[in-house]
Backbone as CSV, one residue per row, in Angstrom:
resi,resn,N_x,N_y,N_z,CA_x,CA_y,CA_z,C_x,C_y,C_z
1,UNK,-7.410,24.033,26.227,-7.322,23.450,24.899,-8.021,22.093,24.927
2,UNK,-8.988,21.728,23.882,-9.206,20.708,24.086,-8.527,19.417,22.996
3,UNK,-8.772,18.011,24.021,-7.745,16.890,23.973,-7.856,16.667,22.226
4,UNK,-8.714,17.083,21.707,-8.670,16.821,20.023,-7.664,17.661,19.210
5,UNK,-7.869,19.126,20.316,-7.163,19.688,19.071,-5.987,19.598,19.506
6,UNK,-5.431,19.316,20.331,-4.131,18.952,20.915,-3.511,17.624,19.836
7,UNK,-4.671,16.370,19.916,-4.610,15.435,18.838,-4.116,15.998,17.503
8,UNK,-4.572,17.043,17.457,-4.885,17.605,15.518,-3.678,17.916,15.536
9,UNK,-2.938,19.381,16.543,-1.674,19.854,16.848,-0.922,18.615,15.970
10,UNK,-0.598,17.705,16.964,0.171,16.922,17.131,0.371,16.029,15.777
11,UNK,-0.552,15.164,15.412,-1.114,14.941,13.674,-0.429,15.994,12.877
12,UNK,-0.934,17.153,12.804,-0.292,17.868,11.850,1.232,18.205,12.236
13,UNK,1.828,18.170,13.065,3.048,18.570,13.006,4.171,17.154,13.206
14,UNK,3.521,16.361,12.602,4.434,14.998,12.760,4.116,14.788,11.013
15,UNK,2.956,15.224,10.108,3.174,15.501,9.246,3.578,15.867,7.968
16,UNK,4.736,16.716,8.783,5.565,17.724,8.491,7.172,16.663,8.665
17,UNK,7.414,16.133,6.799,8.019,15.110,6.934,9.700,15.533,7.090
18,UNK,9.624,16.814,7.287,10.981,17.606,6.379,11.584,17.832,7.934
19,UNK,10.943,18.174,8.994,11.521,18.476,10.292,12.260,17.209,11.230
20,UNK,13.268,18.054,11.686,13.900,17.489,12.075,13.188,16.798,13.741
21,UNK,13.800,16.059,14.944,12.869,15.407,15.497,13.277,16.432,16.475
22,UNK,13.948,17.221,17.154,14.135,18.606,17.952,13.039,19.440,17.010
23,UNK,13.006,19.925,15.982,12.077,20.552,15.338,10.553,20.074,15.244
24,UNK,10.647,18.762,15.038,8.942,18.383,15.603,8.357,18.835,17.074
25,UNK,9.636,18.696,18.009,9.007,18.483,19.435,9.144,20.330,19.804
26,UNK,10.215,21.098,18.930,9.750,22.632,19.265,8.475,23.005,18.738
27,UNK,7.522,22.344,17.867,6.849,22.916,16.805,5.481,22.365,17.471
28,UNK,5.916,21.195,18.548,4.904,20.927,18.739,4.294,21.578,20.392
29,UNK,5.463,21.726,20.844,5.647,22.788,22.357,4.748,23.867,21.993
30,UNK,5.432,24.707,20.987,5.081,25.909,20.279,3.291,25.906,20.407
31,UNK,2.507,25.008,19.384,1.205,24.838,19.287,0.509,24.537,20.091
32,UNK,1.138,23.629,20.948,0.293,23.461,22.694,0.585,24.187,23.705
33,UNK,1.270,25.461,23.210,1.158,25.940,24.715,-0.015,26.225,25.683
34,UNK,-0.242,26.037,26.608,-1.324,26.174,27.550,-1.580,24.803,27.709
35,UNK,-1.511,23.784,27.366,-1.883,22.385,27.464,-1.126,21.698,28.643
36,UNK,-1.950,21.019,28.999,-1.126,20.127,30.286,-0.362,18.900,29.979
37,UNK,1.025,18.992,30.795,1.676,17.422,30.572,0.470,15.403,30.048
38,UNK,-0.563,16.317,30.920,-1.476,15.047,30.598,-2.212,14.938,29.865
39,UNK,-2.756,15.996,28.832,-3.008,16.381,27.537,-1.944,15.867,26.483
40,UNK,-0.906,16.684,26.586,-0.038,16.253,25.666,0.446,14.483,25.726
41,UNK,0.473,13.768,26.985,0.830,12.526,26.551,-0.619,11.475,26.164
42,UNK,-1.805,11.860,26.638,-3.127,11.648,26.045,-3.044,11.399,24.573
43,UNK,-2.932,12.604,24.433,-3.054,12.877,22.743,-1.916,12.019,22.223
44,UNK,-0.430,12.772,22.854,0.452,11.817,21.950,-0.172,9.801,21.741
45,UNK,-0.431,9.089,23.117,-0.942,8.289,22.899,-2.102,7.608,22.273
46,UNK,-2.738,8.815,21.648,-3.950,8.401,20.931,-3.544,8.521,19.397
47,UNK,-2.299,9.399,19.023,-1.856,9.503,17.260,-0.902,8.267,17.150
48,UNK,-0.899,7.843,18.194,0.828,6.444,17.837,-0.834,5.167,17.738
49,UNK,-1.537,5.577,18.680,-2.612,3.656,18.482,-3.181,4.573,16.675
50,UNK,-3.608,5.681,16.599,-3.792,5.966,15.294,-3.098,5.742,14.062
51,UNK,-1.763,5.729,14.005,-1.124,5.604,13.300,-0.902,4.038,13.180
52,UNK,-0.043,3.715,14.472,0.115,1.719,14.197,-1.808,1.280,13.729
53,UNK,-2.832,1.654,13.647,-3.711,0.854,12.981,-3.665,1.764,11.840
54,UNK,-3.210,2.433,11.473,-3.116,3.059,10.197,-2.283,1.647,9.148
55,UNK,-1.089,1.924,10.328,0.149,0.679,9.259,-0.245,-0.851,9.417
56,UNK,-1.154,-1.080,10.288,-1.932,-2.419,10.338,-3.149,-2.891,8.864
57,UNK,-3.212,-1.423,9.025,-4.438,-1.315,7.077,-3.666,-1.709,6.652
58,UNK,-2.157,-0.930,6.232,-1.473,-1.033,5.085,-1.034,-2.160,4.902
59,UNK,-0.271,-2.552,6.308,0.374,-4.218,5.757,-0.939,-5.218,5.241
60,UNK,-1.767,-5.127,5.864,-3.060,-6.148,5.348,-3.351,-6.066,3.788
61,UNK,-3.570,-4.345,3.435,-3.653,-4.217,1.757,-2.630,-4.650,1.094
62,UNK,-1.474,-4.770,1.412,-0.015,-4.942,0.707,0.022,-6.490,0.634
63,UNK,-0.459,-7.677,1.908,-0.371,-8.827,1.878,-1.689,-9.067,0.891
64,UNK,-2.642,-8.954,1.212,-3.976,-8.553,0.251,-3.426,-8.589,-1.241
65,UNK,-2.978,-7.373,-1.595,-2.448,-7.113,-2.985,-1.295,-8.114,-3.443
66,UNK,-0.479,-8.670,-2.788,0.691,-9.358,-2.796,-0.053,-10.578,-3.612
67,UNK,-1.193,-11.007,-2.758,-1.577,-12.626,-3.314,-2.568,-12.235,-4.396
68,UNK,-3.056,-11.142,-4.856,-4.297,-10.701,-5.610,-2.684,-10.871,-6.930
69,UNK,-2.154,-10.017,-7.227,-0.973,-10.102,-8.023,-0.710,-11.440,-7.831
70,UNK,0.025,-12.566,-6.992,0.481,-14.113,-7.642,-1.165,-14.146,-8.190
71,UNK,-2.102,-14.360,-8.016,-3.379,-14.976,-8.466,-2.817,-14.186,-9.853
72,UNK,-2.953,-13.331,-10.456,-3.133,-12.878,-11.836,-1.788,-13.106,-12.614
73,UNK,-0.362,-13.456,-12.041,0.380,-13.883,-12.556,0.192,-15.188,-12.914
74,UNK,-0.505,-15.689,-12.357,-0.935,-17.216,-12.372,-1.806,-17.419,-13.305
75,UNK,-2.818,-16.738,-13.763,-3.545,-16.440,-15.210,-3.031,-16.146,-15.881
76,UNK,-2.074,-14.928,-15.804,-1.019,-14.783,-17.115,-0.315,-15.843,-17.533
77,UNK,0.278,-16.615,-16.851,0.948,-17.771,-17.278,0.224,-18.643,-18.263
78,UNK,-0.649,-18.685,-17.229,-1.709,-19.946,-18.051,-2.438,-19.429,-19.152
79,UNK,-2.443,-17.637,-19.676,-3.201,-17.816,-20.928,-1.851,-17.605,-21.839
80,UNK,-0.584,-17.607,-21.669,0.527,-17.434,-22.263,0.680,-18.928,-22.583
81,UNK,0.460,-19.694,-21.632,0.494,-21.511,-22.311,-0.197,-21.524,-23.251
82,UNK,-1.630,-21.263,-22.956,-2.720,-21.548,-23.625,-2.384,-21.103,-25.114
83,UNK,-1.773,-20.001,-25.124,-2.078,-18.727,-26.178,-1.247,-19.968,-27.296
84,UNK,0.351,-20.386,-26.706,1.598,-21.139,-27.525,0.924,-22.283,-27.860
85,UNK,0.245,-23.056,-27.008,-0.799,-24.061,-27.464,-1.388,-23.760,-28.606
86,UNK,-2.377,-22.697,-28.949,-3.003,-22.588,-29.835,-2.442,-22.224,-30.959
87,UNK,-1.419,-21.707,-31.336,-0.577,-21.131,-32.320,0.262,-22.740,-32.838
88,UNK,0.739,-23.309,-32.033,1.394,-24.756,-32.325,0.355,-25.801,-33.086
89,UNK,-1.257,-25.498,-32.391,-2.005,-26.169,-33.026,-2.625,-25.469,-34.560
90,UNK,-2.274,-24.356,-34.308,-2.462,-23.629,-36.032,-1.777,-24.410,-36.694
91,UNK,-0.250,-23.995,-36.162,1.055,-24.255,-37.408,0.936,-25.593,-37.560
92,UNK,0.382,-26.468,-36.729,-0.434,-27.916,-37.699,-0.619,-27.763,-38.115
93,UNK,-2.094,-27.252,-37.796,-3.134,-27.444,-39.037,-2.511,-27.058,-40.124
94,UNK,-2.256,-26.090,-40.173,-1.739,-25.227,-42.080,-0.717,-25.800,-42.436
95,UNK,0.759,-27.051,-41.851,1.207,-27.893,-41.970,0.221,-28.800,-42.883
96,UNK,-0.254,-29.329,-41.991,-1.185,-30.961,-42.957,-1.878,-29.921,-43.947
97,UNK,-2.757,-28.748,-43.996,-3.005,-28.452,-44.933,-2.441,-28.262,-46.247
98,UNK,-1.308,-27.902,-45.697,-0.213,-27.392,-47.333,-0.010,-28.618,-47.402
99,UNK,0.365,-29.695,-46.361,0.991,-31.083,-47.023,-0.376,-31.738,-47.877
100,UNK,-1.307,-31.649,-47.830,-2.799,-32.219,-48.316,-3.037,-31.093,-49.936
101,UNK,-2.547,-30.044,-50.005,-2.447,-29.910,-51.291,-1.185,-30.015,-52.311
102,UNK,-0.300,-30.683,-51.346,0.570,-31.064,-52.258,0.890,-32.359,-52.499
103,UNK,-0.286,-32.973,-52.369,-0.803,-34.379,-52.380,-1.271,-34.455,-53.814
C-alpha cells in the first residue's frame, strides 16, 4: 500500500464525524490492512502536522476577521455619529428657518 493512500485511508475515516473513537481505529485497521506498523504511524503523523496547520489557517482567519469586523464597527459608529450630526444640523436649519418666517 502506498504511504498516501494510507494518508487518504486515514483522512477519510477521521472524517467520519459520527464514529465513535474504537470505531475510527476499527475502520481504520479495516482499510489498512496489509500496511505496516510504520506506514500507519507515518501517515498517522503526517494527517495530525496536516490538520494542526489546517487549525493554524483558521485561528489566523478568525484573528484576521476578528480585527477586519472591530475596523468596520468602528466606521459604523462613526457614520452613525456623523449621520445624528447631520440630522441635528438639519433640525437647525429648518428651526431658524421657520423662526425667520415668522419674523
Amino acid at each position: 500500500m502506498l504511504d498516501l493512500e494510507v494518508v487518504g485511508h486515514i483522512t477519510d475515516t477521521l472524517s467520519i464525524a459520527s464514529l465513535s473513537d474504537r470505531a475510527t481505529l476499527n475502520n481504520i485497521k479495516r482499510r489498512l490492512n496489509g500496511a505496516s506498523h510504520q506506514q500507519f504511524a507515518l501517515a498517522a503523523v503526517t494527517v495530525l502536522r496536516e490538520q494542526s496547520r489546517r487549525i493554524a489557517e483558521l485561528e489566523t482567519d478568525v484573528d484576521r476577521l476578528s480585527t477586519e469586523n472591530d475596523y468596520l464597527n468602528n466606521d459604523v459608529n462613526e457614520l452613525e455619529a456623523e449621520l445624528k450630526d447631520l440630522r441635528a444640523r438639519r433640525k437647525n436649519k429648518a428651526a431658524k428657518a421657520e423662526e425667520g418666517k415668522t419674523l
